[in-house]
C-alpha positions in Angstrom: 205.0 -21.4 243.8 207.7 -22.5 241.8 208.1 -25.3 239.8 211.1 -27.0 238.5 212.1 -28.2 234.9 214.2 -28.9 231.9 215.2 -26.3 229.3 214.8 -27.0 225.9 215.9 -23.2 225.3 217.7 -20.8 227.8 216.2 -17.4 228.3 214.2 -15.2 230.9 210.9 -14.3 230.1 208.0 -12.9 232.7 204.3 -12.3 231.5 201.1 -13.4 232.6 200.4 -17.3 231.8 198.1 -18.3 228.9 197.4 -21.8 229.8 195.8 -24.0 227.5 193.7 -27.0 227.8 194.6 -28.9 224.5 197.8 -29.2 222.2 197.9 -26.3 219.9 199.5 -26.0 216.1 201.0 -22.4 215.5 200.7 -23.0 211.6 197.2 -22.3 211.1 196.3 -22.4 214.7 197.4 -19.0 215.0 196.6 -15.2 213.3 201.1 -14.6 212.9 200.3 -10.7 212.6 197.9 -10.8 215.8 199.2 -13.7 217.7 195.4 -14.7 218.2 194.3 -18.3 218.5 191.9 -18.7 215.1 192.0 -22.7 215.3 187.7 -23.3 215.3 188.2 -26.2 217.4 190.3 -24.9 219.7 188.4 -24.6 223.2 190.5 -20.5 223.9 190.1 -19.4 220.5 190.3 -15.5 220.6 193.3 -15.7 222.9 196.5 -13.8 222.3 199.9 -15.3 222.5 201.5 -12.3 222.1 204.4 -11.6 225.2 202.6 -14.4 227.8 204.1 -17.3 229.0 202.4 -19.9 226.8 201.6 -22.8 228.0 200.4 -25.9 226.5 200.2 -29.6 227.4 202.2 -30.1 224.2 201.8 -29.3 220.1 199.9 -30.7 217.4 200.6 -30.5 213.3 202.4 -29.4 211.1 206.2 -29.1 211.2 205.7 -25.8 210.0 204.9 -24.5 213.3 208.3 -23.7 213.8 208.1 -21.1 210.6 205.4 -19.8 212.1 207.2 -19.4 215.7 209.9 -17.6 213.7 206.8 -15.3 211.8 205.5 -14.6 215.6 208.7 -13.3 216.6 209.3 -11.0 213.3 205.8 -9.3 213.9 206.4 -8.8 217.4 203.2 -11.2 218.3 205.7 -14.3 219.8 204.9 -15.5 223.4 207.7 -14.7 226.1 208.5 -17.9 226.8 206.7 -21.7 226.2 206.1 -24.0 229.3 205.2 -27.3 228.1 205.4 -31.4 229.2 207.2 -32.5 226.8 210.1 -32.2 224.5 209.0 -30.5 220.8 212.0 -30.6 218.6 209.6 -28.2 216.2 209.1 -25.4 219.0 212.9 -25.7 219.6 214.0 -25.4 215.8 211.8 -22.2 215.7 212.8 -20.8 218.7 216.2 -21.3 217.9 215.7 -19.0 214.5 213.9 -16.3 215.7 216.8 -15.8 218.3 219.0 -16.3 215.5 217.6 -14.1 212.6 215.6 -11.7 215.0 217.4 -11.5 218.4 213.8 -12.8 219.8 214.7 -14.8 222.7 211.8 -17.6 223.4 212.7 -19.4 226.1 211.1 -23.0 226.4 210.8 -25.2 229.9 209.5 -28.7 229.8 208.1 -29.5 233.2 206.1 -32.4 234.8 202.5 -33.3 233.5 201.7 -33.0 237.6 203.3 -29.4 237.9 201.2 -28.3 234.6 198.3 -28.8 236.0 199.0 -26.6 239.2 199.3 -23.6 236.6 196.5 -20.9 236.6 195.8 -19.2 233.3 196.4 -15.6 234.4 198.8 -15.3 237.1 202.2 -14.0 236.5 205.2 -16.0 236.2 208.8 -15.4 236.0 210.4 -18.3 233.8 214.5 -18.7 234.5 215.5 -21.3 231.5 219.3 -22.0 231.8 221.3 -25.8 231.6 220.6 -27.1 235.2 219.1 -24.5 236.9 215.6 -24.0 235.1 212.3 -22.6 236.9 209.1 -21.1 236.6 208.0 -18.9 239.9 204.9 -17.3 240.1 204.4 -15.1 243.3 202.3 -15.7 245.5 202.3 -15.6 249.9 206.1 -17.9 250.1 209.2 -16.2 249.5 211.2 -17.2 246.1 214.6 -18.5 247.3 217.3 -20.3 245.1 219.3 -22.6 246.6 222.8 -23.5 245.0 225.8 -21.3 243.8 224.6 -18.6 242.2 226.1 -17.4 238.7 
């Protein structure tokens, strides 16, 4: 399968996909030195962000979520990348830090509400994030082909 998006943050990333149900807040929401979900109300509490592809219908909270992106990276517990339907200027100002202070690249593809729901918590992806030319492919029975000039 592969699905087509925007990229709020250019990257490659590939892990299995830890797709969740309801908007998540990092700050709070999330162990920073086990990358676990801890938010009670949060229907996969006990799951690990750490080096998946997260994705999540969209964010919830505090603006401090991107502090605690930029926590997640220093600690080694960040996701690979973030797949999620809509823009979220506070995943992007964190993202954008931990590549900056850590090297931690994070990519971050925004893709249809439609397309989300296709995604299996589980499977692998492989998530391409660059300015026009941004996918998620996860392998499956097709062939993965890319059509266009290649860079």
């Amino acid at each position: 399968m592969m699905i087509r998006g925007n990229a709020l943050i250019e990257g490659m990333a590939s892990g299995a996909l830890l797709k969740l149900t309801d908007p998540l807040s990092l700050w709070g929401g999330v162990d920073l030195q086990t990358g676990r979900i801890v938010d009670a109300s949060h229907p996969q509490r006990g799951a690990i962000l750490a080096d998946r592809l997260l994705a999540m219908p969209g964010s919830r909270g505090s603006s401090s979520s991107s502090s605690a992106l930029v926590e997640l990276a220093r600690t080694k517990r960040a996701p690979a990348g973030v797949i999620t339907t809509r823009a979220d200027p506070i995943l992007t100002i964190g993202a954008l830090v931990a590549d900056d202070l850590y090297g931690v690249a994070i990519p971050i593809l925004i893709i249809s509400e439609d397309d989300f729901a296709r995604l299996s918590c589980g499977a692998t992806g492989h998530l391409w994030c660059e300015t026009g030319r941004s996918v998620l492919t996860i392998p499956g029975r097709e062939p993965v082909r890319f059509s266009g000039p290649t860079v």
